[in-house]
Backbone bond lengths (Angstrom), bond angles and torsions (degrees), N, CA, C in turn:
res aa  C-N    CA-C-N  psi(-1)  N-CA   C-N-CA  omega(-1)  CA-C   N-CA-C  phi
1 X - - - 1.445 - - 1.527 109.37 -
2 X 1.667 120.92 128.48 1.469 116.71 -162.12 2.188 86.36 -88.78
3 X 1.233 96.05 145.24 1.279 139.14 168.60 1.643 104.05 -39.76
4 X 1.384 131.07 144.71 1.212 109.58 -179.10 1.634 95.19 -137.76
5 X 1.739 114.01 113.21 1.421 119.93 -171.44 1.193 103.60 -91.28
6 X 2.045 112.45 101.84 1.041 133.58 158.54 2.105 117.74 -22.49
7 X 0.976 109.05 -65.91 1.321 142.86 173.92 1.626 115.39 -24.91
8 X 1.351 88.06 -68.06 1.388 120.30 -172.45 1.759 95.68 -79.44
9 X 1.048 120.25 -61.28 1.548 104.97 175.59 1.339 113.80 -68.96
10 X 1.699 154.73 -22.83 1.356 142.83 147.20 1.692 110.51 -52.98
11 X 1.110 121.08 -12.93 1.282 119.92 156.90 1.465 130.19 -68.61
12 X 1.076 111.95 -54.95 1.639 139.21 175.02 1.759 94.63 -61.73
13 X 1.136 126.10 -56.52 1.796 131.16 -166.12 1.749 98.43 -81.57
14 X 1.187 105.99 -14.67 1.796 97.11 171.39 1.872 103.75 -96.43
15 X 1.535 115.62 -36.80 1.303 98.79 -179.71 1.311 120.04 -61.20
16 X 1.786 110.71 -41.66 1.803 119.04 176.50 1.671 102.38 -40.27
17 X 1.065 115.95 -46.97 1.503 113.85 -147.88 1.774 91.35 -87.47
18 X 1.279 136.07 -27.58 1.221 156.13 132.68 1.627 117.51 -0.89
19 X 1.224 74.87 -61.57 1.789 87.96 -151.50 2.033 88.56 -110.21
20 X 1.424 119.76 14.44 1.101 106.68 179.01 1.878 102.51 -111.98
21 X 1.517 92.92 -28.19 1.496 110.85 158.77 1.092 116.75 -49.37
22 X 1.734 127.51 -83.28 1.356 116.24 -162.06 1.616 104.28 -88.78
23 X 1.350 147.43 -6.03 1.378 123.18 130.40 1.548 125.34 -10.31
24 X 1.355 116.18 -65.23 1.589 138.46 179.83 1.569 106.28 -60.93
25 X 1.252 118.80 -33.19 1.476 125.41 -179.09 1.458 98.62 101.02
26 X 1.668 141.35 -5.88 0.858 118.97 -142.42 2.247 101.22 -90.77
27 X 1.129 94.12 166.95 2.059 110.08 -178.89 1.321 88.04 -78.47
28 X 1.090 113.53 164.73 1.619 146.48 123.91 1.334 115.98 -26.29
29 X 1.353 99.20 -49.47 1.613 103.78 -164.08 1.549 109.47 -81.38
30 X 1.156 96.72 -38.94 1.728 130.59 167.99 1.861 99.06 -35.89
31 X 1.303 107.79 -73.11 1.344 120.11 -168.26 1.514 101.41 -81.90
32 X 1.201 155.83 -17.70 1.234 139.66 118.14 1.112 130.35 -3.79
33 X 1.369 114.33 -79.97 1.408 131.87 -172.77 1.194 107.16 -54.69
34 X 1.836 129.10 -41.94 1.250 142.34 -143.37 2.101 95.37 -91.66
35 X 1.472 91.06 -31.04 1.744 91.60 -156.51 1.622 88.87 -107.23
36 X 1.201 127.92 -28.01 1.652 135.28 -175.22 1.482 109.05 73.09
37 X 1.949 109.10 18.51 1.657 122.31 -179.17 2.222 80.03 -88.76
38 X 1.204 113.35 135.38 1.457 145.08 163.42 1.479 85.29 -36.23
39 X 1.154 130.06 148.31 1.371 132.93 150.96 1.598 124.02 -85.68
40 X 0.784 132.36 0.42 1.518 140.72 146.85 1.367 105.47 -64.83
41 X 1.546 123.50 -62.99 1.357 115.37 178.58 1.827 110.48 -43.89
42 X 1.050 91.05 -42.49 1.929 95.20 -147.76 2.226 84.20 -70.56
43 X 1.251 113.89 -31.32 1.641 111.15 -176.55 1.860 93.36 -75.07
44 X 1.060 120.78 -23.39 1.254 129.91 -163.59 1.855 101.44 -76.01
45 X 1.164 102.34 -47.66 1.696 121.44 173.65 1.417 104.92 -66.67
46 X 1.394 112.38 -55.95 1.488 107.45 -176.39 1.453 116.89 -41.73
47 X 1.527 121.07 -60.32 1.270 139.66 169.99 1.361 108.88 -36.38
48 X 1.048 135.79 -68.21 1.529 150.72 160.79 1.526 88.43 123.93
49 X 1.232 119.43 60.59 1.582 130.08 154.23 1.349 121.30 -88.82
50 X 1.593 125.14 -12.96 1.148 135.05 -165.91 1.177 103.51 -154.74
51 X 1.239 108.62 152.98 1.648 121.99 -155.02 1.969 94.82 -123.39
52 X 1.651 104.92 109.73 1.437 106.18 178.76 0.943 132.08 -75.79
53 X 1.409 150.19 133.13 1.189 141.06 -172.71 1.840 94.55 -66.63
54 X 1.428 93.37 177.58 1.325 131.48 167.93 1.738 116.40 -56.82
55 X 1.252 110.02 -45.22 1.412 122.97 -178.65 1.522 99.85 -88.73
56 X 1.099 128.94 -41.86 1.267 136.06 175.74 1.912 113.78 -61.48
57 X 1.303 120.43 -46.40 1.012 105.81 -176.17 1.592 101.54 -80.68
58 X 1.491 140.91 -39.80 1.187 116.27 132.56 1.495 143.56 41.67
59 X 1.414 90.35 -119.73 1.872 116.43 150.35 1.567 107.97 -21.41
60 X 1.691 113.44 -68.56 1.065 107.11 -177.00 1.289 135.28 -56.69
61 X 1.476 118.46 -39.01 1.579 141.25 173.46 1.488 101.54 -50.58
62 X 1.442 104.11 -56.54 1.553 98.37 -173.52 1.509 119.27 -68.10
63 X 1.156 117.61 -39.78 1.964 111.64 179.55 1.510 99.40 -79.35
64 X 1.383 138.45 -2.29 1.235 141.54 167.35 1.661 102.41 -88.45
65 X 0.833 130.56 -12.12 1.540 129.22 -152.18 1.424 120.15 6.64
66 X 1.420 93.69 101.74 1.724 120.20 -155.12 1.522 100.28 -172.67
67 X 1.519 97.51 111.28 1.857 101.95 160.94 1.576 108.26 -33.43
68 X 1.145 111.91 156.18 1.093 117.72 157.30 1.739 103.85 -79.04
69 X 1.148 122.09 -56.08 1.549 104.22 -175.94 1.681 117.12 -33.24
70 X 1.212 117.08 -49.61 1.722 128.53 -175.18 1.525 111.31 -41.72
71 X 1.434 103.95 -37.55 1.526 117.69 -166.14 1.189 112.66 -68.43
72 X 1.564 97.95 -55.25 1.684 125.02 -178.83 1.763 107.35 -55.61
73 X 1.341 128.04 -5.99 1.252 122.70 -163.26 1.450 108.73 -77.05
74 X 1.442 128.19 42.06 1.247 105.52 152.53 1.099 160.47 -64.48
75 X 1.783 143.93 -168.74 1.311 130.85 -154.00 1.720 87.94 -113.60
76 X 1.454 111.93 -24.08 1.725 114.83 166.75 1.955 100.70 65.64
């Protein structure tokens, strides 16, 4: 059974959400306001320094307006 690098996939699920953000044009502050996630957290997620909850990635999808499936599309 192959190994599954935590790390490396909070990496990959912070760039999607990354690169699905400023695609949109949208701030930090922008997606703050929109999700009421701190914007440190949400740069904190991007990075894949922090591991989002369930409700949290959520939040994010929605002031991003973005399935959550789209986000989740990593290479794992």
């Amino acid at each position: 059974m192959e190994e599954i690098n935590e790390i490396a996939l909070l990496k990959e699920l912070g760039a999607s959400l990354r690169k699905t953000r400023t695609q949109k044009g949208y701030t930090l502050l922008q997606i703050e306001a929109w999700s009421g996630i701190d914007k440190s957290d949400v740069s904190k997620i991007e990075r894949g320094k922090i591991n989002p909850t369930y409700s949290t990635l959520i939040k994010l999808c929605v002031a991003l307006e973005e399935p959550l499936y789209k986000v989740l599309q990593v290479k794992g």
